[in-house]
Structures are given as structure tokens and as C-alpha cells.
C-alpha positions, -999 to 999 in steps of 0.1 A, spaced: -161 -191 206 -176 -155 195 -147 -152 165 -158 -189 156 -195 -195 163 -197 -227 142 -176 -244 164 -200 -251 191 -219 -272 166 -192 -292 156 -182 -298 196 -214 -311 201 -208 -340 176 -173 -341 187 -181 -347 221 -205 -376 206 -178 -394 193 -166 -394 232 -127 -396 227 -121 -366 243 -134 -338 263 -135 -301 254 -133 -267 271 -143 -238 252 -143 -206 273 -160 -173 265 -195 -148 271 -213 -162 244 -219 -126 242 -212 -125 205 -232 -154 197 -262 -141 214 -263 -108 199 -257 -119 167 -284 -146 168 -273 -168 143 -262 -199 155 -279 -220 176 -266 -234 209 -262 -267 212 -278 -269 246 -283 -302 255 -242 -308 251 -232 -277 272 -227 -276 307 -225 -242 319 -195 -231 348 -196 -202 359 -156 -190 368 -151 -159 388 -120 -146 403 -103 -161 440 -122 -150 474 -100 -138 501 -106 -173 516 -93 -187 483 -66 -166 480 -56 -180 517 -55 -210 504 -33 -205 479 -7 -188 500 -8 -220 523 -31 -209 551 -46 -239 567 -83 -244 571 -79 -247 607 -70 -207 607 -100 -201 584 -120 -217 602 -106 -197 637 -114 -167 617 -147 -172 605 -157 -183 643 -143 -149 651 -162 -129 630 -193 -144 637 -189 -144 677 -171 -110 673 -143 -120 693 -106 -110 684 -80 -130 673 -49 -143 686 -30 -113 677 -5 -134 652 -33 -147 633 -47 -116 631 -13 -98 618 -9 -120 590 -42 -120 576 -42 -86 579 -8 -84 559 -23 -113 533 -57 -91 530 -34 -61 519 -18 -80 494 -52 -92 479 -68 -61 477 -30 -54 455 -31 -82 435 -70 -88 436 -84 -126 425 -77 -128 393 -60 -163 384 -32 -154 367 -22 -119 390 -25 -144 421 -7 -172 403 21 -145 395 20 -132 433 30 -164 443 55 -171 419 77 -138 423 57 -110 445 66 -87 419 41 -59 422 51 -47 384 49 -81 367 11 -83 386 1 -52 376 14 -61 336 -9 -89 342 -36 -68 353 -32 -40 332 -38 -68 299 -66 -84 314 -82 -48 317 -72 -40 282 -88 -75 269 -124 -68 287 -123 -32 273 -118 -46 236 -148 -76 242 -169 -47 254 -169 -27 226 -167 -50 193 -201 -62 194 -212 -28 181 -195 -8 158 -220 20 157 -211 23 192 -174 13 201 -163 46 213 -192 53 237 -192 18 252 -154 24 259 -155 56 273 -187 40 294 -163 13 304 -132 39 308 -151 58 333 -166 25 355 -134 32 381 -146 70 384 -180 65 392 -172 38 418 -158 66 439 -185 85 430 -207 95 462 -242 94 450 -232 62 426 -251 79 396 -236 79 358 -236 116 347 -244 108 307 -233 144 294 -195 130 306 -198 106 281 -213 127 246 -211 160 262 -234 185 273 -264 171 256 -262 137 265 -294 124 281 -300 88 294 -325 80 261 -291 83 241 -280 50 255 -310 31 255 
């Protein structure tokens, strides 16, 4: 949609017409900081996607709701598990925190369990988010991917601060990114 802002307009009369239904997928982050076509708002409906919960990921490696269920009760009455429930959820929760909940990694996972062919998937689904992050502003492409390059590095970062003069150098100062 942000390569071909124009389009929402014509979905909205193309959904009028009502012989089909249409998905288009994106931020809208181009759109809104280019500010120059409307959105159609009254022929949107917003969903919100966000990658597979542990719980979902469960699911999709055929855990039934019953043993979800006798795990949830467990953690909230803080009670241990029958110890080969436990086991396998504990093997299943390493594997998420491997493959993470990304569709397409998890879809994959289940497919072959072929740790290089998941991380592939990752690796270009981490390459893709560091090219939408930075085209929206030439000026400032190379600072926004070397923000973005460093988000892993701070996470492990103690006091959870951003240290600006890692980005420009020495003289860096937080105004410089305002």
C-alpha cells in the first residue's frame, strides 16, 4: 500500500461494487508521513496481526486445550505439573524462544525443524523491517539503520538507555534525533 497509495481509494469503490473482498496489508506508515492521500476510513477495518503466543504456538504443534488449560491452572495456583507435561512444554518453550512467533518461521518449524531454513526465514523478515524503517527518509536512512542495527545491543544493555554518540559519534546528543 505505501509504494501505491492510490490504491486505497480505488478499494474503497471496489469493495462498493461488492464482488469480492480485499486484503491489503501494510503500516500505512508511508501514507501517513507523506500526507497525501486520504484514507478511506469508513471502508477500512483495521486488524491488528502480531506474531504466535507461546499458547498459540502450542496449538500449532498439536497441544490440546485441555493441557493448556492444566498449565495455566498451574501457574495461577502455583502448583507443579505432572512432570511429563511439564517436560514437553519445557522442550516446546525452547523451541519457541528458537523459532520465535513469526508465521512463516513457525509454519517452517513445523514443516521440517530445520533450524537453518528458520533462521533464512528470519534473517529476511529482519532484513525487510530494516529496509521499511529507513525509506521514509532519505535525509536520514543511515542513522535510522544503524538506530535499528543496534535495537538487539541495547536490549542486553543493563541500564536500558540508548548512548546517541554510538550512533554519529562522539558528538551526538539526543536533540540530533529529535
Amino acid at each position: 500500500m505505501q509504494q501505491y497509495p492510490e490504491l486505497l481509494t480505488l478499494l474503497k469503490f471496489l469493495r462498493k461494487e461488492g464482488r469480492f473482498r480485499y486484503v491489503a496489508s501494510g503500516s500505512l506508515l508511508g501514507i501517513t508521513l507523506k500526507k497525501s492521500t486520504s484514507i478511506p476510513l469508513s471502508s477500512i477495518e483495521i486488524v491488528r496481526m502480531y506474531q504466535l503466543d507461546f499458547e498459540e504456538f502450542l496449538i500449532a504443534n498439536s497441544i490440546d486445550s485441555t493441557v493448556i488449560e492444566y498449565r495455566r491452572e498451574c501457574l495461577i495456583t502455583e502448583r507443579s505439573p505432572i512432570s511429563s507435561i511439564h517436560e514437553r512444554l519445557l522442550d516446546l518453550f525452547k523451541k519457541y524462544l528458537l523459532v520465535g512467533g513469526m508465521p512463516d518461521a513457525v509454519h517452517e518449524f513445523l514443516e521440517s525443524q530445520n533450524i537453518v531454513k528458520i533462521r533464512d526465514i528470519q534473517n529476511a523478515i529482519h532484513e525487510l523491517y530494516e529496509l521499511d524503517a529507513g525509506k521514509y527518509d532519505e535525509e536520514h536512512r543511515l542513522k535510522i539503520k544503524r538506530i535499528y542495527e543496534m535495537i538487539p545491543s541495547n536490549m542486553e544493555n543493563k541500564k536500558k538507555r540508548l548512548f546517541f554518540n554510538a550512533i554519529e559519534g562522539k558528538k551526538a546528543r539526543a536533540s540530533n534525533f529529535l
